[in-house]
C-alpha positions as YAML, in Angstrom:
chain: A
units: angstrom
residues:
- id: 1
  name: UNK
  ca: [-126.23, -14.69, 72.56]
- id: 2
  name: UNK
  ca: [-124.47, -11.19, 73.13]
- id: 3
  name: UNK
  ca: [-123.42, -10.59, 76.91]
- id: 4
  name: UNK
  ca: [-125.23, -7.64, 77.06]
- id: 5
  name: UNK
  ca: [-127.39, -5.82, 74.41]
- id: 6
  name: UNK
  ca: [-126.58, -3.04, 72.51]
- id: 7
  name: UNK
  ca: [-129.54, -0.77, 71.23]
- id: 8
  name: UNK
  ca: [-129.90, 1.94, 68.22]
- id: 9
  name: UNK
  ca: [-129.89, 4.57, 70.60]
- id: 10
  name: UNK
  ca: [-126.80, 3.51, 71.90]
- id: 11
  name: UNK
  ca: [-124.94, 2.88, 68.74]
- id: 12
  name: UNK
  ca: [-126.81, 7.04, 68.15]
- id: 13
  name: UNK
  ca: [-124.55, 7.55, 71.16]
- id: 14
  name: UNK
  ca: [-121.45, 5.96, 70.57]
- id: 15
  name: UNK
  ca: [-121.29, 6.96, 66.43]
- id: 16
  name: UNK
  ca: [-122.34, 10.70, 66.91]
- id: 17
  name: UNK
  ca: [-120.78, 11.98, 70.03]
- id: 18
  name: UNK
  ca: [-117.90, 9.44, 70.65]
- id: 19
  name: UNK
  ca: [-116.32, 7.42, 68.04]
- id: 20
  name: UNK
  ca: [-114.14, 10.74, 66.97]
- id: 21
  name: UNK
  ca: [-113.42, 12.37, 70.33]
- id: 22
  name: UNK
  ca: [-111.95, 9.16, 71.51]
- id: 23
  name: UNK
  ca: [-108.09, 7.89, 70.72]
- id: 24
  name: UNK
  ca: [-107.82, 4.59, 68.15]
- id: 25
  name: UNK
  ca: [-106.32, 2.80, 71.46]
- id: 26
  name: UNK
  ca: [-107.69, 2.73, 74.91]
- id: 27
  name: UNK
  ca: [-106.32, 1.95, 78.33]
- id: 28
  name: UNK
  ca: [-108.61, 1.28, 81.19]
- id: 29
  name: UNK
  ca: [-107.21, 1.55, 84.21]
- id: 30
  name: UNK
  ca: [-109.52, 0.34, 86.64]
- id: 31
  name: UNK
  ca: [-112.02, -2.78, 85.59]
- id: 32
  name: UNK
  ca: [-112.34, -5.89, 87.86]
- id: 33
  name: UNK
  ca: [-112.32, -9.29, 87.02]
- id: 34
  name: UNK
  ca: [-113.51, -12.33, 88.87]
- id: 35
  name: UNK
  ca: [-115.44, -15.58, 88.86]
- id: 36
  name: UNK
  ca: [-118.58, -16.10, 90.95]
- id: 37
  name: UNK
  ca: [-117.21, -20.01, 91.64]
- id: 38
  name: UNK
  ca: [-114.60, -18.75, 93.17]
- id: 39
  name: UNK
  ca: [-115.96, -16.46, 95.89]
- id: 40
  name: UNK
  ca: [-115.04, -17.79, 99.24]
- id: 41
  name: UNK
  ca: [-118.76, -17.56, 100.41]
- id: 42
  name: UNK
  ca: [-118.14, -18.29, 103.83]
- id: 43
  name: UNK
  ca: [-115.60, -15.28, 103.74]
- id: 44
  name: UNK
  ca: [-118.48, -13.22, 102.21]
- id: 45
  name: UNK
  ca: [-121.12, -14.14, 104.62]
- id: 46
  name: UNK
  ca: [-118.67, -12.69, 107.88]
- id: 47
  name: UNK
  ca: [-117.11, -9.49, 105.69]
- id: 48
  name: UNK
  ca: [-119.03, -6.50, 107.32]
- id: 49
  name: UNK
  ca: [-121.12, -4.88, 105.30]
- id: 50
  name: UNK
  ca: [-119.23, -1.49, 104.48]
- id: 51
  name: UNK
  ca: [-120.56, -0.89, 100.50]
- id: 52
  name: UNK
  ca: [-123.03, 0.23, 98.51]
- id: 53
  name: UNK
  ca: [-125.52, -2.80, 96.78]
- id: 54
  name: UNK
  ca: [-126.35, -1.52, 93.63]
- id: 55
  name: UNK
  ca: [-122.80, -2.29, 91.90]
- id: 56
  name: UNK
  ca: [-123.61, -5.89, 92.40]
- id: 57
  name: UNK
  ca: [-127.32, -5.83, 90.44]
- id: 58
  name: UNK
  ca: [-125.05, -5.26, 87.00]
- id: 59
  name: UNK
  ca: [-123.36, -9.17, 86.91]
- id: 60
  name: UNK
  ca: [-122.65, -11.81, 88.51]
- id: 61
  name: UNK
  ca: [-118.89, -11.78, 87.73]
- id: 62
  name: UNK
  ca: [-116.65, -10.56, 85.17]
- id: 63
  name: UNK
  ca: [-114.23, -13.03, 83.53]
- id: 64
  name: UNK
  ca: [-111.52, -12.35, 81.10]
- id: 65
  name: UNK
  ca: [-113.70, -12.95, 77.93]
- id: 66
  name: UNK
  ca: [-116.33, -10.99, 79.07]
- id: 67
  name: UNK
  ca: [-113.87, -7.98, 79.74]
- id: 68
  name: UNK
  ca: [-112.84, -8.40, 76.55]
- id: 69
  name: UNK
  ca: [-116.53, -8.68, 74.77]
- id: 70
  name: UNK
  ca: [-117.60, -5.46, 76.35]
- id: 71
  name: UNK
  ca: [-114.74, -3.40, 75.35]
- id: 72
  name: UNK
  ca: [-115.71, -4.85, 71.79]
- id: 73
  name: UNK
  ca: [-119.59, -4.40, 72.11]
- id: 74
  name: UNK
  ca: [-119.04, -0.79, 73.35]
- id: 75
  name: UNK
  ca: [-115.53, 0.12, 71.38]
- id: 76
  name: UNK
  ca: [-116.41, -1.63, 68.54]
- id: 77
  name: UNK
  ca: [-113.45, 0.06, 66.28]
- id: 78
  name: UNK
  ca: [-111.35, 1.05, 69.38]
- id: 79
  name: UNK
  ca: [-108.00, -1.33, 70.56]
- id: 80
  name: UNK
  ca: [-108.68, -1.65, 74.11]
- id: 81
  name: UNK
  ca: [-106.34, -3.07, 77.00]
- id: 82
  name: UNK
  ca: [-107.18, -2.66, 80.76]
- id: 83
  name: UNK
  ca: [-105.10, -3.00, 84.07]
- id: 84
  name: UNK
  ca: [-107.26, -5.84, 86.09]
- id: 85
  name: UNK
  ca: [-107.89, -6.77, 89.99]
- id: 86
  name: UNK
  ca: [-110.53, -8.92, 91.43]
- id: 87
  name: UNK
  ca: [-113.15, -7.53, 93.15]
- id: 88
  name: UNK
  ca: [-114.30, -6.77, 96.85]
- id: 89
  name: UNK
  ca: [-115.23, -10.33, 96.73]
- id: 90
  name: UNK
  ca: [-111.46, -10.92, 96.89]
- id: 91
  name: UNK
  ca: [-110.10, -14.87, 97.46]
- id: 92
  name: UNK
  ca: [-106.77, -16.51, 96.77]
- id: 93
  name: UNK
  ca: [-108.18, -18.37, 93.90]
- id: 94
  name: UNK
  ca: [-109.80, -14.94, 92.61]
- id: 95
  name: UNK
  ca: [-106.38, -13.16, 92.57]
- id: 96
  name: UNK
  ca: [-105.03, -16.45, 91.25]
- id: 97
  name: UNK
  ca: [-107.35, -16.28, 88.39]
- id: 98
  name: UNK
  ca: [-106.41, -12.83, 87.64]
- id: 99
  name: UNK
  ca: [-103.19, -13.67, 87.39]
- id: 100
  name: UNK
  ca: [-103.91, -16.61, 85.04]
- id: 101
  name: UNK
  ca: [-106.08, -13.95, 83.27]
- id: 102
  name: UNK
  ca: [-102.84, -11.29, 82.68]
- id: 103
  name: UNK
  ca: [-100.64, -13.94, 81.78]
- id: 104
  name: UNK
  ca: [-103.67, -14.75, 79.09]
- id: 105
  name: UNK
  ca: [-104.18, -11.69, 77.97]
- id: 106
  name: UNK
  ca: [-101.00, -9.50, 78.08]
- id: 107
  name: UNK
  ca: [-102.95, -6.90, 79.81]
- id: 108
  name: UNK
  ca: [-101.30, -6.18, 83.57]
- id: 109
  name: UNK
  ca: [-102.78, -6.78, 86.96]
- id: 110
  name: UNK
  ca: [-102.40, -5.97, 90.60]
- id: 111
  name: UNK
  ca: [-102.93, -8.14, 93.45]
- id: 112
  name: UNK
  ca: [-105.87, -7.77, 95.94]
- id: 113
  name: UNK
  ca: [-104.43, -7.39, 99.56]
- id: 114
  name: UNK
  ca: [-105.60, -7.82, 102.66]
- id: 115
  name: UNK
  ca: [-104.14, -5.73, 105.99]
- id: 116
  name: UNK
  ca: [-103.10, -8.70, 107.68]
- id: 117
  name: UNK
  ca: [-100.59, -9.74, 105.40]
- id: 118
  name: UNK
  ca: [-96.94, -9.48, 105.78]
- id: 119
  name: UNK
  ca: [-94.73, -7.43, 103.99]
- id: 120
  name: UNK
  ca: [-92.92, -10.43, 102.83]
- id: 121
  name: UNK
  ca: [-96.54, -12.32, 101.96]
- id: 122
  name: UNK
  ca: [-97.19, -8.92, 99.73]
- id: 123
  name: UNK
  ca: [-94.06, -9.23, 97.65]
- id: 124
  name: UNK
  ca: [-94.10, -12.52, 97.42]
- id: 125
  name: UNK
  ca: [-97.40, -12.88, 95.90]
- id: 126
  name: UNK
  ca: [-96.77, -9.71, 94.00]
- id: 127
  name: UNK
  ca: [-94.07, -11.72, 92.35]
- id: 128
  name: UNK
  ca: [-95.18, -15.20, 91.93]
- id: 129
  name: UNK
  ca: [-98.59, -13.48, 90.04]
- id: 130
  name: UNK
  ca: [-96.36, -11.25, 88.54]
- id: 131
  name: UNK
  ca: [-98.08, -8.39, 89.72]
- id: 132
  name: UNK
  ca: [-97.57, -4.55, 89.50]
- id: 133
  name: UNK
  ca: [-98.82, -3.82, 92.50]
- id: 134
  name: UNK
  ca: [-101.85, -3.22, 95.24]
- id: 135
  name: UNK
  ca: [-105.43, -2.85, 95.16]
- id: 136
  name: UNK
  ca: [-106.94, -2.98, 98.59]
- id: 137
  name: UNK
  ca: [-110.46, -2.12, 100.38]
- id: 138
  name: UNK
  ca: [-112.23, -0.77, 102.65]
- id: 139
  name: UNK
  ca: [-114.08, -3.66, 103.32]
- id: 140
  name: UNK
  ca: [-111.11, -5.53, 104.76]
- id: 141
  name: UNK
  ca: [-110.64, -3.65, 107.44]
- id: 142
  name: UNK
  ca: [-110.97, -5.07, 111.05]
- id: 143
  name: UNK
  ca: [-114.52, -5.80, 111.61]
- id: 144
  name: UNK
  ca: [-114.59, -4.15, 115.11]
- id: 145
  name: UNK
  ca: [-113.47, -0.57, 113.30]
- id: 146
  name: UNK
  ca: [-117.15, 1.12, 112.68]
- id: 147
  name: UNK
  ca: [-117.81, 1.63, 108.91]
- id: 148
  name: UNK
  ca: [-117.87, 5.70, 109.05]
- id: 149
  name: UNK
  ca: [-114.38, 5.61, 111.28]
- id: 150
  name: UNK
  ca: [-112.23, 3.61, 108.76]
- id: 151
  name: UNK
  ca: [-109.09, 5.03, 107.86]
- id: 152
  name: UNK
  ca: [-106.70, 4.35, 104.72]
- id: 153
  name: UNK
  ca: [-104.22, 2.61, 106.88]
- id: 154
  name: UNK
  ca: [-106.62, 0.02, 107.94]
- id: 155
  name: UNK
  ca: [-106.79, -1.25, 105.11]
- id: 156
  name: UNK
  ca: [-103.19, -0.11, 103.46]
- id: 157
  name: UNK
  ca: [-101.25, -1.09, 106.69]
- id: 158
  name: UNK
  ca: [-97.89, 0.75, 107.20]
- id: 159
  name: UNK
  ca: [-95.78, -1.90, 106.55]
- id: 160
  name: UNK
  ca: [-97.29, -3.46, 103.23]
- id: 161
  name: UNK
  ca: [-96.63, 0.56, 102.45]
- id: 162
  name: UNK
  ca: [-93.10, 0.08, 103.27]
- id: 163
  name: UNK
  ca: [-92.65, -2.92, 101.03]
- id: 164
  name: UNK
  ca: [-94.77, -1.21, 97.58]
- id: 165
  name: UNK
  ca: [-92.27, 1.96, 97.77]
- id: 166
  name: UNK
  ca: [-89.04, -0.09, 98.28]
- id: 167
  name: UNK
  ca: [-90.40, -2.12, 95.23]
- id: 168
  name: UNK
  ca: [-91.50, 1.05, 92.97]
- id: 169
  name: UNK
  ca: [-95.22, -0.50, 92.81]
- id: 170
  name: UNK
  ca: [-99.25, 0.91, 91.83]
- id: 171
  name: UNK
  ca: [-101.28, 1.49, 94.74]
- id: 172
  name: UNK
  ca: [-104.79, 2.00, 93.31]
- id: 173
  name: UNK
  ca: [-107.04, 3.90, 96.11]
- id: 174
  name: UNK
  ca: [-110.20, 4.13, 96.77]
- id: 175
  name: UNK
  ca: [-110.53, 5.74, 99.65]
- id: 176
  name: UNK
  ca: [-113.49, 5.44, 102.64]
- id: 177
  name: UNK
  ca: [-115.43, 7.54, 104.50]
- id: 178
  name: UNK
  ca: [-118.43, 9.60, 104.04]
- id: 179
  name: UNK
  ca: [-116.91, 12.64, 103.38]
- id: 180
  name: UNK
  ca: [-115.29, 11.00, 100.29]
- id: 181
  name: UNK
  ca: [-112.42, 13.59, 99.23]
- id: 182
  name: UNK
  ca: [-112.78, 16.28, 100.87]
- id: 183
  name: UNK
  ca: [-112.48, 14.38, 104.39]
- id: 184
  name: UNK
  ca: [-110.09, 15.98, 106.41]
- id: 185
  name: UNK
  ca: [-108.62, 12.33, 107.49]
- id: 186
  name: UNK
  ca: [-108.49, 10.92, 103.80]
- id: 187
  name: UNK
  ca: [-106.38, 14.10, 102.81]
- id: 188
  name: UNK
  ca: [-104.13, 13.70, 105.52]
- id: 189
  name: UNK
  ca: [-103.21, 9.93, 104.92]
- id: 190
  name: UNK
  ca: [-103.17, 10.38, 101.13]
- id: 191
  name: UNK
  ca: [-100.96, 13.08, 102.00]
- id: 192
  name: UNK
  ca: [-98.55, 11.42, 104.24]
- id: 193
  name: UNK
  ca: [-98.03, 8.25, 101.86]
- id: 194
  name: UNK
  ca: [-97.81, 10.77, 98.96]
- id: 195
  name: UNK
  ca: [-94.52, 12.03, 101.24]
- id: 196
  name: UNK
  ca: [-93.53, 9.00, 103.08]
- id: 197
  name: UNK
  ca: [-93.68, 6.54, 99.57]
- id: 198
  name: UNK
  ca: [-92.66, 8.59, 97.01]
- id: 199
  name: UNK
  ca: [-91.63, 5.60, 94.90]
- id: 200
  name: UNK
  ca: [-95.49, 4.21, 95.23]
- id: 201
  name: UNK
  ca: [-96.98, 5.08, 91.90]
- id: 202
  name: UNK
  ca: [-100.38, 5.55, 93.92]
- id: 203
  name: UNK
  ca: [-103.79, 6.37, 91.91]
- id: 204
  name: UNK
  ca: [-107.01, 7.88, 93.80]
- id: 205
  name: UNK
  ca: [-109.63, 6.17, 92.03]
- id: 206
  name: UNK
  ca: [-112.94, 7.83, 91.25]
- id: 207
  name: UNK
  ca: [-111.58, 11.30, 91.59]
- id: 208
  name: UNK
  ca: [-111.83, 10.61, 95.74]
- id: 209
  name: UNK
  ca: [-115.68, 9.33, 95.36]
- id: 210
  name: UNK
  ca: [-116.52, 12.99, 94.60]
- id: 211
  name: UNK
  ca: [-119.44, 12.35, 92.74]
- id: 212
  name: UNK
  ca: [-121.12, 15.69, 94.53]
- id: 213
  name: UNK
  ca: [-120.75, 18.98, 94.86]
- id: 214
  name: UNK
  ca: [-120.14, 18.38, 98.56]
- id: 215
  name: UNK
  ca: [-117.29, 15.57, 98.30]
- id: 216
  name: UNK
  ca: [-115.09, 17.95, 96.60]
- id: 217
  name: UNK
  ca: [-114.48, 20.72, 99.49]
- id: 218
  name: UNK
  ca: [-111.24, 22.49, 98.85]
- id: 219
  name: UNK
  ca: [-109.23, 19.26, 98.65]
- id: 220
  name: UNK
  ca: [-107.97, 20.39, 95.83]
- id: 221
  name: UNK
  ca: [-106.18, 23.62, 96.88]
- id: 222
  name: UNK
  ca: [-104.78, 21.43, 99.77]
- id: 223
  name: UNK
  ca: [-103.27, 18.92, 97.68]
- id: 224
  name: UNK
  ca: [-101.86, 21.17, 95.31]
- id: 225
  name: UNK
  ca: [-99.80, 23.10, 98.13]
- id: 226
  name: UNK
  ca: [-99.22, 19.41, 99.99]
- id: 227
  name: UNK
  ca: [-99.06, 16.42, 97.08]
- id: 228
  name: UNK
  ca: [-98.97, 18.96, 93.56]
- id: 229
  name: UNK
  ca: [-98.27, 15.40, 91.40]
- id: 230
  name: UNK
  ca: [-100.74, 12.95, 92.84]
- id: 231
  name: UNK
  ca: [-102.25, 11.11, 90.21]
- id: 232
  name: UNK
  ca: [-106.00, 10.39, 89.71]
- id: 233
  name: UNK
  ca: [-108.30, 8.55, 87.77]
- id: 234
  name: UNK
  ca: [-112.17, 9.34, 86.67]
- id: 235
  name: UNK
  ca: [-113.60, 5.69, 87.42]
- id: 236
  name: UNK
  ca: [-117.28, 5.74, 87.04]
- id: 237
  name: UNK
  ca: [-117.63, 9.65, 87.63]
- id: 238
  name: UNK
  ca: [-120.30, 11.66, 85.51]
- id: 239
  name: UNK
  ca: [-120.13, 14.76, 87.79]
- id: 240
  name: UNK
  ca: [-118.74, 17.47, 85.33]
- id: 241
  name: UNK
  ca: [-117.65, 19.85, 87.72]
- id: 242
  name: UNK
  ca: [-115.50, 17.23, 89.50]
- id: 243
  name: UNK
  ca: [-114.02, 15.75, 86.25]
- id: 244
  name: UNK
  ca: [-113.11, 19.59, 85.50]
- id: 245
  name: UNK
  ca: [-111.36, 20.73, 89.19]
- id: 246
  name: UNK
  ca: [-109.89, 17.36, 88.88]
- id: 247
  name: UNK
  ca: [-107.99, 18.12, 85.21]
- id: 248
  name: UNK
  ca: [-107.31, 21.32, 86.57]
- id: 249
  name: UNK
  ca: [-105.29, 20.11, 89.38]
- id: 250
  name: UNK
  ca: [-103.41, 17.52, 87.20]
- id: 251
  name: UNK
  ca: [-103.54, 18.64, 83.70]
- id: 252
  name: UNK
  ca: [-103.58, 15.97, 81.09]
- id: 253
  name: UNK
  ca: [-100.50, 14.23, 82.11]
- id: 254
  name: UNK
  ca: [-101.89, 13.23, 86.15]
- id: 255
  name: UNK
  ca: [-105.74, 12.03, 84.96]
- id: 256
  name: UNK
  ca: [-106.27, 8.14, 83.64]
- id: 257
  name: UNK
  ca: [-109.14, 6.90, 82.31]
- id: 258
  name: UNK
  ca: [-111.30, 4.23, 84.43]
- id: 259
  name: UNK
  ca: [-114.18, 2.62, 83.94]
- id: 260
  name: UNK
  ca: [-114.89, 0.20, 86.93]
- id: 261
  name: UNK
  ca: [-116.47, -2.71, 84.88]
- id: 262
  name: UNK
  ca: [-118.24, -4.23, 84.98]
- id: 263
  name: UNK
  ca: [-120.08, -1.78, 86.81]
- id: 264
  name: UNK
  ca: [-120.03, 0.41, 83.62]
- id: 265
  name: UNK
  ca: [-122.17, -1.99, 82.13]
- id: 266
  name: UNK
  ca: [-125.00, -0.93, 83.56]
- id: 267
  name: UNK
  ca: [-127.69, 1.25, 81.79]
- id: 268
  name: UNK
  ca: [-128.09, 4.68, 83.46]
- id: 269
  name: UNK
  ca: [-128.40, 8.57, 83.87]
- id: 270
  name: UNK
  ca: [-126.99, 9.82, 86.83]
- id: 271
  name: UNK
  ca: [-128.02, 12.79, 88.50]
- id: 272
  name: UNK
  ca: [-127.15, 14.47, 91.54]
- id: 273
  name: UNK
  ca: [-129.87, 15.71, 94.33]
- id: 274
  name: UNK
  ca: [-128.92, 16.96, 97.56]
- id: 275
  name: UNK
  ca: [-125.58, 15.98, 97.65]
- id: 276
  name: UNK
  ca: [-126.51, 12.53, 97.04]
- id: 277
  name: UNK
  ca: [-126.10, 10.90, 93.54]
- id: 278
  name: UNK
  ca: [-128.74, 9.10, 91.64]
- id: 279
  name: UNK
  ca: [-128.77, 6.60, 89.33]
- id: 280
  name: UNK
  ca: [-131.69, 6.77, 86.59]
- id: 281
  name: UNK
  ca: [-132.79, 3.15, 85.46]
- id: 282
  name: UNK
  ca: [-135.60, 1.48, 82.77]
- id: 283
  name: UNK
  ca: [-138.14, 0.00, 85.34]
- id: 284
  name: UNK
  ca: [-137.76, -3.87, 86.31]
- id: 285
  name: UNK
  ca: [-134.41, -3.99, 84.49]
- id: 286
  name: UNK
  ca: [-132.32, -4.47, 88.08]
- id: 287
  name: UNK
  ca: [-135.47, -5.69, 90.02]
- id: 288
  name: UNK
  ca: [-136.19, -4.09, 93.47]
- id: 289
  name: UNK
  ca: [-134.50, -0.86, 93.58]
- id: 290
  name: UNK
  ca: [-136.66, 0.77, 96.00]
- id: 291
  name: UNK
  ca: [-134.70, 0.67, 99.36]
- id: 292
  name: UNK
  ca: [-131.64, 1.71, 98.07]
- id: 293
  name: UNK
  ca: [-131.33, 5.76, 98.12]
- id: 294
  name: UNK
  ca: [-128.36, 5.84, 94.84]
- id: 295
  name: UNK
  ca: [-131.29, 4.00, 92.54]
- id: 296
  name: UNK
  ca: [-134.60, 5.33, 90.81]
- id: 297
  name: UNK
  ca: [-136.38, 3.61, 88.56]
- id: 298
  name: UNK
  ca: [-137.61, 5.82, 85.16]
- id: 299
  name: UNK
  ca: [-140.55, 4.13, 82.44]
- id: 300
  name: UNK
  ca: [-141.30, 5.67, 78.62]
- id: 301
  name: UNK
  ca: [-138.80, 7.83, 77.09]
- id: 302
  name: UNK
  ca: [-136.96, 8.92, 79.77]
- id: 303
  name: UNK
  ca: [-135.86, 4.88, 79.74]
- id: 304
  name: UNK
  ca: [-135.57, 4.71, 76.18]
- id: 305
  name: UNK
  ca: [-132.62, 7.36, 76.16]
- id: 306
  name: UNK
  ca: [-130.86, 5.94, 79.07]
- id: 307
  name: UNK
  ca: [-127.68, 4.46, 77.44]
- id: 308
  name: UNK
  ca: [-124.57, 2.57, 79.04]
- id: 309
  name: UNK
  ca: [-123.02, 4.34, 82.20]
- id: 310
  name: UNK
  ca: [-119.38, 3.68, 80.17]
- id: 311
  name: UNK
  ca: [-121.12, 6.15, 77.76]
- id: 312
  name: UNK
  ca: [-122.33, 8.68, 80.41]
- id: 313
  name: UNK
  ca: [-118.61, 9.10, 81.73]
- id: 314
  name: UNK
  ca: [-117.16, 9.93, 78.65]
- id: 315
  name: UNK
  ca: [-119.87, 12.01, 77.63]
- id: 316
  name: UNK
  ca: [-119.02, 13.87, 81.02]
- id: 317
  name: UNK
  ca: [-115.17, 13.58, 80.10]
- id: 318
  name: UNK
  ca: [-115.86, 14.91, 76.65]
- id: 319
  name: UNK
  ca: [-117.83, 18.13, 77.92]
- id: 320
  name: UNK
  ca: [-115.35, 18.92, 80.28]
- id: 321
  name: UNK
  ca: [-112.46, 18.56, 77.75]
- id: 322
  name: UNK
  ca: [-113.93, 20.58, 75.57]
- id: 323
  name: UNK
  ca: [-114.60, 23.25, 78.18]
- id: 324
  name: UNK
  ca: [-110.87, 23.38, 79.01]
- id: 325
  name: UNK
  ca: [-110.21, 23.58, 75.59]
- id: 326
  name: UNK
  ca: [-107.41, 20.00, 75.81]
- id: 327
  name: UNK
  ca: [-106.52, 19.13, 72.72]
- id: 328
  name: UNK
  ca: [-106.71, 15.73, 70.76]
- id: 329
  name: UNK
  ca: [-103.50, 14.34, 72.04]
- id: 330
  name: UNK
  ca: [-104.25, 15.44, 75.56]
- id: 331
  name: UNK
  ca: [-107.42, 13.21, 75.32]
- id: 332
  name: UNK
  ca: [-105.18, 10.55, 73.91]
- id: 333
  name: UNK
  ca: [-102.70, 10.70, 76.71]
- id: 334
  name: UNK
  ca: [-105.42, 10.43, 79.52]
- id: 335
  name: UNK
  ca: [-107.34, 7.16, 77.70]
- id: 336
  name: UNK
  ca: [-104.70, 6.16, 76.87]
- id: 337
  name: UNK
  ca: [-100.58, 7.27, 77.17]
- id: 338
  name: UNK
  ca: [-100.60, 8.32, 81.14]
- id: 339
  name: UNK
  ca: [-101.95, 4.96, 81.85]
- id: 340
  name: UNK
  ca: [-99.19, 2.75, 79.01]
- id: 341
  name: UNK
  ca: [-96.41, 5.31, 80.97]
- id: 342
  name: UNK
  ca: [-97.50, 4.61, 84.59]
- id: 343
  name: UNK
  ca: [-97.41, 0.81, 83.85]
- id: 344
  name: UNK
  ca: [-94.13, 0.79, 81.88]
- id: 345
  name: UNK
  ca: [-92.38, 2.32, 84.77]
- id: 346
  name: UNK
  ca: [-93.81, 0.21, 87.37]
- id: 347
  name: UNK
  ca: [-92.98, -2.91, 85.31]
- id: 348
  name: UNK
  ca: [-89.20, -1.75, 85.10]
- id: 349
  name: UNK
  ca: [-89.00, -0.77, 88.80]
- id: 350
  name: UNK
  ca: [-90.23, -4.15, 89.86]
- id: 351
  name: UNK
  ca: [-89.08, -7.00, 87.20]
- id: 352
  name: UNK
  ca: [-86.12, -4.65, 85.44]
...
């Protein structure tokens, strides 16, 4: 039995409006992988509850083999590799599986930290996984720190900071707070470890969570007088406009592809209203959706075009490139070379 299906319409999709615009080889930057069994579920049960829900309708967990099945359900003639962390539901036997998982596969991996680890902890299990580096969250911060109040450093404490720069490592970002990129706070601290780390090959994932025409601001004229080379990657973002200011501030060397999976595996339109975004799903297929303001449930036709969210980004990718006017081997170096580069170089810095 497939892991997920894959209908006409998307196969339509894929053959008419992808399969050429994309490279032969892809690199996904940003996809998580984790088993369910190994979710410390008393941890779970005390984490505060600082996310979204609907990420979690899509699966259950994501192991190595299914990474690799959907890049081969939805790439079907594409060579696909991926830089891998567990997920929110970070344990020690999570990271440990993604470790076992890179050493499997080929394909590199950063470790999932937590604030209250030592600098020496951080490189040590940076090393022993062979790791290229840090993915943090949000959701580890102190529970007494209100969810709207959390700050980068709560999570990315000052001296695990120190450690990552001296040893030339990834940071990938996603930052907090509501106001998403354009928050005056985020900017400053992305900012200041842009300046203070300059060895830390740091990513802002999602484009900042700018999803909306509100979450963008004028970041972008601040960063390109404060950080000009900060690097960014389009993880699970179908909002055109930021896809486009984004490219603009990086060109096609600065921008990696993302996808988030298995998140991406879900089937849905997204559409924006009010500055909130809105995902468009066929009726029952994630059960209860109604109490959760990012989800809408669609019946008829309007379900029977909804294809794969993987799909929706790089339609949104494809519209903007085109737009711009990038050329083929500018696409090629965001799906594929900026990503290969950023990883070479971190591998080198670290291991020699």
């Amino acid at each position: 039995m497939a892991l997920f299906e894959v209908t006409e319409y998307d196969r339509k999709v894929y053959e008419e409006q992808l399969k050429d615009f994309l490279p032969d080889k892809i690199f996904d930057v940003h996809v998580h992988v984790w088993l369910n069994s190994l979710v410390d579920k008393a941890d779970e049960e005390d984490a505060p509850k600082r996310t979204v829900s609907w990420p979690g309708l899509v699966a259950p967990d994501n192991s190595l083999e299914d990474l690799q099945e959907s890049f081969r359900l939805m790439f079907p003639d594409k060579e696909c590799e991926a830089l891998m962390f567990t997920s929110r539901r970070a344990s020690k036997a999570n990271n440990d599986y993604v470790a076992e998982a890179s050493r499997r596969s080929g394909w590199p991996a950063l470790y999932y930290s937590h604030p209250e680890e030592s600098a020496d902890q951080i490189e040590e299990r940076i090393r022993e996984g062979h790791f290229l580096g840090l993915k943090g969250y949000l959701n580890l911060s102190p529970a007494y720190i209100p969810e709207k109040e959390v700050r980068i450093f709560d999570f990315f404490p000052h001296h695990q900071l120190e450690r990552l720069n001296k040893m030339g490592g990834i940071m990938m970002l996603h930052i907090p707070r509501d106001g998403r990129l354009q928050d005056p706070v985020n900017l400053a601290q992305m900012i200041e470890i842009y300046k203070t780390y300059p060895n830390i090959r740091m990513i802002i994932a999602h484009i900042g969570r700018a999803y909306t025409e509100p979450d963008i601001g004028n970041a972008f004229d601040i960063l390109r007088e404060e950080a000009p080379n900060m690097v960014f990657d389009f993880t699970a973002n179908c909002y055109d406009k930021a896809i486009e200011e984004c490219l603009k501030f990086t060109g096609p060397k600065r921008l990696l592809f993302g996808s988030d999976l298995p998140i991406l595996r879900m089937r849905t339109h997204r559409i924006t209203e009010g500055g909130n975004y809105v995902n468009l799903v066929p009726k029952g297929l994630y059960g209860d959706v109604s109490g959760d303001r990012h989800m809408r449930e669609v019946e008829g036709e309007d379900a029977e075009k909804i294809t794969f969210f993987m799909y929706e980004e790089l339609l949104a990718f494809k519209r903007v490139a085109e737009k711009l006017g990038i050329s083929k081997q500018d696409v090629e170096d965001i799906m594929y070379n900026n990503s290969k580069k950023l990883i070479a170089d971190a591998e080198k810095a670290i291991y020699g």
